[in-house]
VEXMIZA-24334 format. One line per 4 residues: number of its first residue (from 1); their letters; for each residue x, y, z of C-alpha. Coordinates in pm, whole numbers, plus 50000, padded with zeros to 5 digits. Layout:
# VEXMIZA-24334
NUM	a	X Y Z ~ ...
# end
This chain:
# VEXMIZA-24334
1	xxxx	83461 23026 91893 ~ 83206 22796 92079 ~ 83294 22665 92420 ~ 82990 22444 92628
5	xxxx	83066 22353 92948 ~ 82940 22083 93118 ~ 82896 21850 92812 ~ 82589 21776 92897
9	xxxx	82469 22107 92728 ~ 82591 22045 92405 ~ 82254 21901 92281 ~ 82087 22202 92345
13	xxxx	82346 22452 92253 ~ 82354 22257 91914 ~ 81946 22299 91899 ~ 81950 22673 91948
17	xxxx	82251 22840 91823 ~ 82063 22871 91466 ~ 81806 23083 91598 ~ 82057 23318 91736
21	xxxx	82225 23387 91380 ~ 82195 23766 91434 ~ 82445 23770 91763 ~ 82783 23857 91739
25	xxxx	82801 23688 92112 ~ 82580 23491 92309 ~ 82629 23380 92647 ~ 82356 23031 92826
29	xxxx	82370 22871 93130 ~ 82229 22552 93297 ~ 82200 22203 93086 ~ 81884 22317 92883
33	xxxx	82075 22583 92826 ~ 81899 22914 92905 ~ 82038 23230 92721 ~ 82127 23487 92977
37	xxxx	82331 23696 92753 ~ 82343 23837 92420 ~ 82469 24180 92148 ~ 82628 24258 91842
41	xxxx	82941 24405 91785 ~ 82963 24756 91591 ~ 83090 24756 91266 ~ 83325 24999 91366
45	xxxx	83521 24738 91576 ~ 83592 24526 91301 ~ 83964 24470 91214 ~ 83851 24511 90872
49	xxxx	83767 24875 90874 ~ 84043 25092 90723 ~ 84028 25474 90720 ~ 84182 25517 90383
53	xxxx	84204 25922 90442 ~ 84493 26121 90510 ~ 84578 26241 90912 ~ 84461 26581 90800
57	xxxx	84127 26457 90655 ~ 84066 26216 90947 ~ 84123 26533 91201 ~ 83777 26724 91033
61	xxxx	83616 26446 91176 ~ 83368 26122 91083 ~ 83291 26076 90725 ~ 82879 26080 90674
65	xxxx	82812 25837 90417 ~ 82593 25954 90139 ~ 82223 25727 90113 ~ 82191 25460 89889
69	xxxx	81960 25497 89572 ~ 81654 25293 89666 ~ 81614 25013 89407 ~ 81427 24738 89340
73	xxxx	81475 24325 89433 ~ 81560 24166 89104 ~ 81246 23885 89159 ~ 80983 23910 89448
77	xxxx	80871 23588 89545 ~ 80475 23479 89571 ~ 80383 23475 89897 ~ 80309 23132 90016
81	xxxx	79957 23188 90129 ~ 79704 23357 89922 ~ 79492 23625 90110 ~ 79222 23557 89906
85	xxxx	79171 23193 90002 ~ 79201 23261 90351 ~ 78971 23571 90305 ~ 78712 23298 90121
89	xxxx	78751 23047 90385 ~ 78606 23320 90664 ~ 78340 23442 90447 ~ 78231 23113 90473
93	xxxx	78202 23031 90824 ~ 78082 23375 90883 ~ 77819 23438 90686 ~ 77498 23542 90781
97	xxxx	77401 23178 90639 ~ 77567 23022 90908 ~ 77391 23234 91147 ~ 77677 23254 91416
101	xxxx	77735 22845 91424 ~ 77550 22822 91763 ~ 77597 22464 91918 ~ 77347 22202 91771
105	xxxx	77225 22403 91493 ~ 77218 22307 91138 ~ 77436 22564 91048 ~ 77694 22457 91263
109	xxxx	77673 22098 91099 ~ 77720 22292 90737 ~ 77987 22438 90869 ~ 78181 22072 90997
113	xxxx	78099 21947 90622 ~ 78278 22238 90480 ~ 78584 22184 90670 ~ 78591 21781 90568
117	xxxx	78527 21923 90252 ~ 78879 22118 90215 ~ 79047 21807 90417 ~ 78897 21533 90179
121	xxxx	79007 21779 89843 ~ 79340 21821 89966 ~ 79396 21430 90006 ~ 79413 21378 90384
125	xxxx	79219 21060 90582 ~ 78984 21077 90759 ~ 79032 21016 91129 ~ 78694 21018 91312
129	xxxx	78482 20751 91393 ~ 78490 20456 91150 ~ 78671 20569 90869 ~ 78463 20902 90860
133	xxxx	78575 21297 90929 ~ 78359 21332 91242 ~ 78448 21191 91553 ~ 78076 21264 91725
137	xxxx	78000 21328 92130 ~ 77671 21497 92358 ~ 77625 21786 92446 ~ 77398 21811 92693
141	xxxx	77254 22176 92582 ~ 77242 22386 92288 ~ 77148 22730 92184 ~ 76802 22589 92209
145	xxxx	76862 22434 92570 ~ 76796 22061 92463 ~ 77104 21795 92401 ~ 77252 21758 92075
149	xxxx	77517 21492 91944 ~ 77806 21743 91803 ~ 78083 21646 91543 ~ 78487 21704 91594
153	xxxx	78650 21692 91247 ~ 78948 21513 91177 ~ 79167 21414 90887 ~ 79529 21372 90923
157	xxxx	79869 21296 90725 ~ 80040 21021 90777 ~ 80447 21036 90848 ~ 80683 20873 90664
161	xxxx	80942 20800 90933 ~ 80878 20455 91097 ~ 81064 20594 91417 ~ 80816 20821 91432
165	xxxx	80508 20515 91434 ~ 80245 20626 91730 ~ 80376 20992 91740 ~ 80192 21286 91576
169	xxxx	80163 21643 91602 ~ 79823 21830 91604 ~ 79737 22200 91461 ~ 79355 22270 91569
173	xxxx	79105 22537 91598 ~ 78753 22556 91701 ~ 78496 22632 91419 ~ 78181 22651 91677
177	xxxx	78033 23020 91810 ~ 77801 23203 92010 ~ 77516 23136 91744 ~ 77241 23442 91818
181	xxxx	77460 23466 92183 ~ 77398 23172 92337 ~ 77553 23103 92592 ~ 77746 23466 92620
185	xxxx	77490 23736 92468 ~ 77498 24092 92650 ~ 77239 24271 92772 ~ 77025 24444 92420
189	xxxx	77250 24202 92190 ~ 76987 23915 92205 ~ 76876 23752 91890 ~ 77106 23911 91699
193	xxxx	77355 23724 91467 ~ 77705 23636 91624 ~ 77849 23585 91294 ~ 78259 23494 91500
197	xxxx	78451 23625 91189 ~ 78784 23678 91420 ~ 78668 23399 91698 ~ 78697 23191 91498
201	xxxx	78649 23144 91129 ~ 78965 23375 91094 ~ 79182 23033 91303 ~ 78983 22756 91114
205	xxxx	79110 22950 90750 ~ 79421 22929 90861 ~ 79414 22596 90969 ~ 79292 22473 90614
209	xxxx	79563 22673 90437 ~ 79828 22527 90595 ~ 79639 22189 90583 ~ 79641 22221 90224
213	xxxx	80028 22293 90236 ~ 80145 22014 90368 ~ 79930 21773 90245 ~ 80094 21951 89836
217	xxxx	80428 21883 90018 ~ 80459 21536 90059 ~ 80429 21355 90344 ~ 80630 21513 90687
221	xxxx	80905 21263 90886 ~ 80587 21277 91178 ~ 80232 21250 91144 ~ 80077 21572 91169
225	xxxx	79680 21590 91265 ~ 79430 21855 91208 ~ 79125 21883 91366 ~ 78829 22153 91356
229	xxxx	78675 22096 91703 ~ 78314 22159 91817 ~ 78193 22321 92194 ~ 78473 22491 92240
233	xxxx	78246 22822 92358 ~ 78007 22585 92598 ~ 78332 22530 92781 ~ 78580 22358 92555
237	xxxx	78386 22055 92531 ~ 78519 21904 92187 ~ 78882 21889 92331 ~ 78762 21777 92652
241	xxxx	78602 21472 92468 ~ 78897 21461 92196 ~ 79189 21382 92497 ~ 78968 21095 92630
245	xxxx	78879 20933 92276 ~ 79258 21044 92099 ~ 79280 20900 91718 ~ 79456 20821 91490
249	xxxx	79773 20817 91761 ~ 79707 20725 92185 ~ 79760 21050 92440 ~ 80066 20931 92458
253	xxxx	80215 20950 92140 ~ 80101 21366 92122 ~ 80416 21570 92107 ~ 80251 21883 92076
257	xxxx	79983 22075 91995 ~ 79923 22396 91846 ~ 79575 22567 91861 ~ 79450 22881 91637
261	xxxx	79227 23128 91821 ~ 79115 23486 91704 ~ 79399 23524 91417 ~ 79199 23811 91268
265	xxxx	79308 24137 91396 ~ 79753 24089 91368 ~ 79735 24502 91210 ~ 80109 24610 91343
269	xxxx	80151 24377 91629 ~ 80345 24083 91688 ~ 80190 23767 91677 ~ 80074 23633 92073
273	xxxx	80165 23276 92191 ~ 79985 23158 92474 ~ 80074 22869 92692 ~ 80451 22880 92636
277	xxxx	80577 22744 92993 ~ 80379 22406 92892 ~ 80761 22259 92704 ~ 81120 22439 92751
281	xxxx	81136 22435 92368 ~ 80824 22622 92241 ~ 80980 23005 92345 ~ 81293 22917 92133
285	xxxx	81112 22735 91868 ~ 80910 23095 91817 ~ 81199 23314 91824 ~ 81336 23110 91608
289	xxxx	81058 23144 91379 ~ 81064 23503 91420 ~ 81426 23538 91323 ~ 81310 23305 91007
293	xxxx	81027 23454 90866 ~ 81082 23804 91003 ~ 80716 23788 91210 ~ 80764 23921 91601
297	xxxx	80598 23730 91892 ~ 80492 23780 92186 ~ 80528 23453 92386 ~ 80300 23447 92703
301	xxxx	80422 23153 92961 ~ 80102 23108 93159 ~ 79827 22887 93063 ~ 79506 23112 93069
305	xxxx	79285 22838 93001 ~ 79182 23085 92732 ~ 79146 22786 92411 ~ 79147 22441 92362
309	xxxx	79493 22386 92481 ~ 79403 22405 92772 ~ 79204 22071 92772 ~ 79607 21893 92647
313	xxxx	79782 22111 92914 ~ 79517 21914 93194 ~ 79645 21613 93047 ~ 80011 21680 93037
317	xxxx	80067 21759 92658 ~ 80271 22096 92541 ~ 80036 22265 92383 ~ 79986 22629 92310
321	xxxx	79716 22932 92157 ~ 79825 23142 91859 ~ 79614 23463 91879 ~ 79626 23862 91791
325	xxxx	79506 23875 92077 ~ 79139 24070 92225 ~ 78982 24380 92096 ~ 78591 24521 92163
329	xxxx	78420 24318 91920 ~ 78510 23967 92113 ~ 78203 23761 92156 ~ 77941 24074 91989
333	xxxx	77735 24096 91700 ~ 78038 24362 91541 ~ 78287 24019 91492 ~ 78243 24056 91146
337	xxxx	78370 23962 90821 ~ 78504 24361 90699 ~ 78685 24355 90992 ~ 78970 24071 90960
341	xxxx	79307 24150 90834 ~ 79365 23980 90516 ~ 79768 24012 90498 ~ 79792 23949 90871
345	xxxx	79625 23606 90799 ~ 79891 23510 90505 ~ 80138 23629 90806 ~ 80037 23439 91120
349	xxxx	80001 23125 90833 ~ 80396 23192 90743 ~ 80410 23170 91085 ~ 80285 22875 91191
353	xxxx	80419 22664 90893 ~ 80744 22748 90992 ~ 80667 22581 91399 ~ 80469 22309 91274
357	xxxx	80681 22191 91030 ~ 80930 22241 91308 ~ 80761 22005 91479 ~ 80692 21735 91223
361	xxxx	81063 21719 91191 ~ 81232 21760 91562 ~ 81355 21418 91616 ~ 81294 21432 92050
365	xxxx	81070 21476 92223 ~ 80935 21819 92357 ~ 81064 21908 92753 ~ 80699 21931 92936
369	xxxx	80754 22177 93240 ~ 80382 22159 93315 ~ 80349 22324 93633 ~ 80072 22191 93881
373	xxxx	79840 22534 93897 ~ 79864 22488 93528 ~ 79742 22121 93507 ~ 79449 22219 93662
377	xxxx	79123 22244 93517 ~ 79042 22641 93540 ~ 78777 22917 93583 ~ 78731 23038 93229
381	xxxx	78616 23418 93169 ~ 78350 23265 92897 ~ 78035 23141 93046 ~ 78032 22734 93094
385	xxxx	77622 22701 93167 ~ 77430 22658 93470 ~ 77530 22847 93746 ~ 77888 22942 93605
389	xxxx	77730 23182 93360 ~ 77897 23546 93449 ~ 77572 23799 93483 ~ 77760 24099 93506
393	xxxx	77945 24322 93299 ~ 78263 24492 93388 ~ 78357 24675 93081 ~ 78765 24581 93035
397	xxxx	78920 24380 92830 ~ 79229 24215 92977 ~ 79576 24216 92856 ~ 79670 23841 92792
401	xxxx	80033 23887 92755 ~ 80067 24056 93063 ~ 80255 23867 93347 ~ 80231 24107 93642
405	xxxx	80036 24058 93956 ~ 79737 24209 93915 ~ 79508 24202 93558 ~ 79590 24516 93318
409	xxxx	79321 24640 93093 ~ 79426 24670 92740 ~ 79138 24841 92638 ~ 78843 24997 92850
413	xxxx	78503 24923 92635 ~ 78344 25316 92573 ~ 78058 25379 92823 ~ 78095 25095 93018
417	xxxx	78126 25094 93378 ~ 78461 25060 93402 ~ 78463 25383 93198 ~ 78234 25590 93347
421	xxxx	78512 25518 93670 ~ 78753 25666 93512 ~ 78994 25377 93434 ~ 79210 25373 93138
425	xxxx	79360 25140 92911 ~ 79700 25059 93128 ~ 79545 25038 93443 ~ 79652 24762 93643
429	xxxx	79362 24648 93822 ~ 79477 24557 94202 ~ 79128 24463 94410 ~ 78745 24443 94398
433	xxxx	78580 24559 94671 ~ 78881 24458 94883 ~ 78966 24116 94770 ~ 79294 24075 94584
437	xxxx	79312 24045 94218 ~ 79588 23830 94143 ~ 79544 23747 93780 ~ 79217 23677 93522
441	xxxx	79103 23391 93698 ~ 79065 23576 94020 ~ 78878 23884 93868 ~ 78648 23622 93704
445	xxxx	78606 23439 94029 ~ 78523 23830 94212 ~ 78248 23879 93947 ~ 78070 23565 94004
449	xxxx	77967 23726 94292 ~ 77822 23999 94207 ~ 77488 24084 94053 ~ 77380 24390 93850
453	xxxx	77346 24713 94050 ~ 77606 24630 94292 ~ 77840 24922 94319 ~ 78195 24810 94430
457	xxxx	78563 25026 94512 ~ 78775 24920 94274 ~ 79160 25002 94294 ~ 79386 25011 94001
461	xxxx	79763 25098 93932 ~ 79820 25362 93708 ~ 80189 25447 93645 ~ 80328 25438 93995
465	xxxx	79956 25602 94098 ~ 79722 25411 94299 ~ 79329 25514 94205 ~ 79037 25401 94367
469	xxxx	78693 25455 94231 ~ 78332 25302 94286 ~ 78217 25090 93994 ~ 77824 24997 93950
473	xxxx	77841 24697 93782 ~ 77557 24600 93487 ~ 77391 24298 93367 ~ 77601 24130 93082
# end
């Protein structure tokens, strides 16, 4: 029984009542419409259910139902990604060969030929400059400090629906690092190799698997785009330079974009979606998928300016990060190859096929509810050069998903001086030596200012606690 009231929410009723299959009732208000309510009915209210026993039987009470044998499925399907290609993909990109892909290195150029390698085998075109894979731009310094011309790679397939002519859908990933740390090393980690297994040859693997999967299935109704940018650790440079030089399809004709960032660590979790609140659609185009493929998500509104999405969001294009989100090793020598989670690849790639293709198919446009502190271009917690490099080291690691005021750690890095405070993964950090912390940007913006030595009070929630302790703060 489906009643929708005013019409005008029938379009979007119609759009969303197959990701809600589960629901015995569902309740949505407004035009978009938002679901404000939602359960299943017990089994035992069902006007089917007959107690066959006598009156004297059904007085002794509930029948316990004996447990099923266990058997098994009569045919288990392949999965559709193979661990081992994705796993082959990462040892790749971050091998010691590669030496951490530090911008304007040759290793980093190996690296671009490798991915136009997988896009030119699996039969896509090349959409770079002139017919090529690499659409090239300046940097104006490298790991060594002098300017280098750097390489975006693209290749694309084409849609087959000519109502969909101009339009195209993108699925990127950065395939750059931190080389031997530049420009992010910490203090004693010099020199060393930043070989960016999880950040993010674990996103670029994933990327060419599901390149290769739609390019074996034909060509989509809308022109999808893949692209493997470069700079994205000097500041997100490459998609900077990508939204003012767009190919194969103008800014305009972008419907959305999804970016892969640090897929290597899924373990138990759900799968985190940054960047949500950029389109009304992508939170129920994720639960959807989750209902579909049986993958949980977390799905994280704000735009954290944490990826390459960010540089579409400035420009008014949905666009979001796919991530498992941090852990210790992020930006360190330990980001290494042992460490990714094969079968959480093959899941987050079951997992994006499903939204993508999603995407490729969706005859409207996407709803952009861009807010204006989003548009903006942001603080980023990396270093961007020059006199934005961060030169001291707290010692948490923030907890992206969370959407409190305040920035909660997830994870307090051992013997670090947020440690030797006493703070504790779950602490909500409230101020730094008495200014406000309202989110990530505004802890980033507090450290700026500080140098290493300084010793700050630092106040954190814990539970419905408040602690205060002194933190000395080191060089990074």
């Amino acid at each position: 029984w489906i009643v929708v009231d005013p019409i005008e929410a029938f379009p979007g009723v119609q759009s969303k009542l197959p990701h809600y299959g589960r629901y015995s009732f569902l309740g949505f208000e407004g035009t978009e419409p938002a679901n404000m309510v939602k359960g299943e009915w017990l089994a035992t209210d069902s006007p089917m259910r007959i107690d066959l026993r006598s009156a004297k039987e059904q007085s002794s009470g509930p029948v316990t139902a004996a447990a099923r044998p266990q058997r098994k499925a009569l045919a288990e399907l392949p999965p559709v990604f193979s661990q081992a290609s994705l796993l082959e993909h990462v040892e790749v990109l971050a091998s010691d060969e590669l030496q951490g892909r530090g911008l304007g290195t040759p290793e980093l150029e190996i690296a671009a030929d490798y991915i136009a390698a997988q896009f030119e085998a699996a039969g896509l075109t090349p959409g770079g400059d002139d017919g090529t894979w690499f659409q090239s731009f300046r940097v104006e310094e490298g790991e060594d400090g002098k300017p280098h011309d750097v390489r975006n790679v693209i290749g694309y397939i084409k849609g087959s629906n000519p109502d969909f002519d101009g339009q195209a859908v993108l699925l990127t990933a950065h395939y750059d690092h931190l080389g031997h740390g530049w420009p992010d090393a910490r203090e004693g980690e010099k020199g060393q190799i930043y070989n960016g297994a999880d950040d993010n040859a674990s996103g670029v693997s994933v990327m060419i698997e599901l390149m290769k999967a739609f390019a074996s299935a034909g060509a989509p109704q809308r022109t999808i785009v893949f692209i493997g940018f470069s700079a994205e650790e000097a500041g997100l440079l490459g998609s900077k330079y990508y939204t003012e030089h767009p190919t194969p399809v103008a800014l305009d004709g972008i419907m959305g974009v999804i970016n892969l960032d640090t897929l290597g660590r899924l373990g138990d979790k759900d799968v985190t979606v940054f960047s949500t609140g950029s389109a009304a659609e992508w939170s129920p185009i994720f639960m959807g998928v989750g209902f579909t493929t049986g993958i949980g998500s977390k799905r994280v509104a704000s735009a954290l300016a944490s990826s390459d999405q960010q540089s579409f969001i400035e420009k008014g294009i949905p666009a979001v990060q796919v991530s498992t989100g941090a852990n210790l090793d992020y930006h360190r020598p330990t980001d290494t190859i042992e460490k990714i989670d094969g079968p959480g690849l093959v899941k987050i790639a079951t997992f994006v096929k499903e939204a993508l293709g999603y995407l490729a198919e969706r005859p409207e446009p996407m709803t952009v509810t861009i807010s204006a502190a989003d548009a903006k271009p942001k603080l980023t917690e990396r270093p961007q050069g020059g006199e934005q490099r961060k030169r001291v080291s707290f010692g948490s690691v923030p907890d992206f998903a969370y959407q409190g005021t305040g920035m909660r750690f997830d994870m307090v890095v051992p013997d670090s001086p947020a440690a030797k405070a006493g703070f504790e993964a779950g602490d909500i950090l409230q101020s730094i030596n008495g200014k406000p912390i309202a989110d990530l940007t505004a802890f980033t913006e507090v450290l700026r200012e500080l140098s290493p030595g300084d010793t700050v009070p630092v106040t954190v929630l814990r539970g419905d606690e408040t602690v205060t302790a002194d933190v000395t703060v080191v060089a990074r």
